[in-house]
C-alpha positions in Angstrom: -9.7 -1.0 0.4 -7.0 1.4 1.3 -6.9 4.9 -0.1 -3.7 5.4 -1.7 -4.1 8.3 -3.2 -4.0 10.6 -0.7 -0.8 9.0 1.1 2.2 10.5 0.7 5.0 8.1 -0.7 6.8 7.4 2.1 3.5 6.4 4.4 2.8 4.2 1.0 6.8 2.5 1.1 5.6 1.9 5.2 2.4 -0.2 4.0 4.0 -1.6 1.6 7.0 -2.7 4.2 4.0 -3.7 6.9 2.6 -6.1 4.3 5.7 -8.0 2.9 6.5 -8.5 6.6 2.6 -9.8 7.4 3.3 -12.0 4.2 6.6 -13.7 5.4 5.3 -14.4 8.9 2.0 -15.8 6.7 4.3 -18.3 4.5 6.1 -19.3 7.7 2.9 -20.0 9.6 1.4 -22.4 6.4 5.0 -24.1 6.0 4.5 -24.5 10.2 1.7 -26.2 9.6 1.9 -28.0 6.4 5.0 -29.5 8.1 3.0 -30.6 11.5 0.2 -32.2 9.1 2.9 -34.0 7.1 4.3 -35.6 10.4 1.3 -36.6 11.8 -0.1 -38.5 8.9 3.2 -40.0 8.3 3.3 -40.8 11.8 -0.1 -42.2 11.6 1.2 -44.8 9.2 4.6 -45.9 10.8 6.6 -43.5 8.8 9.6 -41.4 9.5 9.8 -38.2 7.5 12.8 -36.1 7.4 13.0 -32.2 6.2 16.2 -31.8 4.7 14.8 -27.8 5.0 14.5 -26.2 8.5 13.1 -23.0 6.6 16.3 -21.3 6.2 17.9 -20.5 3.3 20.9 -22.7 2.2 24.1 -20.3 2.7 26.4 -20.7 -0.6 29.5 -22.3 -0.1 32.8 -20.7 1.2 34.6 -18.4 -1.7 36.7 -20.2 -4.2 40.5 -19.1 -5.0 41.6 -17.8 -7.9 43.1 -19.6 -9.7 44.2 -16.9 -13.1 45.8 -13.9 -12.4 46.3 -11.0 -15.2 49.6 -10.6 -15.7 48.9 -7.3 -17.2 47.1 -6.5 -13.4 47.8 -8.2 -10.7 44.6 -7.2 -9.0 42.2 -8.8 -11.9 42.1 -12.3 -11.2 39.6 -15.3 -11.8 38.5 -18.7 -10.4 37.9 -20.3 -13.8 34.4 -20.8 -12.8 31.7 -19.4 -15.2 32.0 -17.0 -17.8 36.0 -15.8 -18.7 36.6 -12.7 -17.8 36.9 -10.5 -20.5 40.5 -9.7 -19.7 41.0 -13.4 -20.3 39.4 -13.6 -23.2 41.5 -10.5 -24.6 44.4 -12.2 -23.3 44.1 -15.4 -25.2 43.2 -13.4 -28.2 46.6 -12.1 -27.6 47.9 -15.6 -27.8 48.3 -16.0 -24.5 47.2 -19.5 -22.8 45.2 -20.4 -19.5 48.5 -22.0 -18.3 50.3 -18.8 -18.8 48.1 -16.7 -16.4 47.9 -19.7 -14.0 48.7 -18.1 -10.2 
């Protein structure tokens, strides 16, 4: 068991580092193998298995134009997706429209 108590914070923030890095390269090393089981009992039945997942993170798509602009401020803008803006929503309070701050 490791003495924490007499480490000073930063030599703590450095094990702490050294063990979510040993942890990572753990999961990896599992997934490796899980993976290299699946295949050969799949294989061991005449079955082609196919990991849509390569063990990288899916990258979120490309950035989506605006599609509202503020008249008010031409720098506040929004795509219409998720949650309006709360310049929009002070805006339509206003009685302005969505078509009226289309870009």
């Amino acid at each position: 068991m490791l003495d924490l108590a007499n480490k000073s914070p930063e030599e703590i923030q450095k094990i702490i580092a050294e063990a979510q890095n040993a942890l990572v390269e753990k999961q990896k090393s599992q997934r490796k193998e899980v993976i290299a089981q699946i295949k050969a009992l799949a294989d061991s039945i005449g079955v082609t298995v196919v990991f849509k997942d390569d063990g990288r993170r899916a990258s979120k798509g490309g950035s989506v134009a605006a599609k509202y602009r503020n008249p008010k401020n031409g720098s506040e803008t929004w795509t219409g997706r998720g949650l309006k803006p709360k310049w929009v929503a002070s805006l339509e309070s206003q009685g302005y429209s969505l078509n009226d701050l289309l870009i």
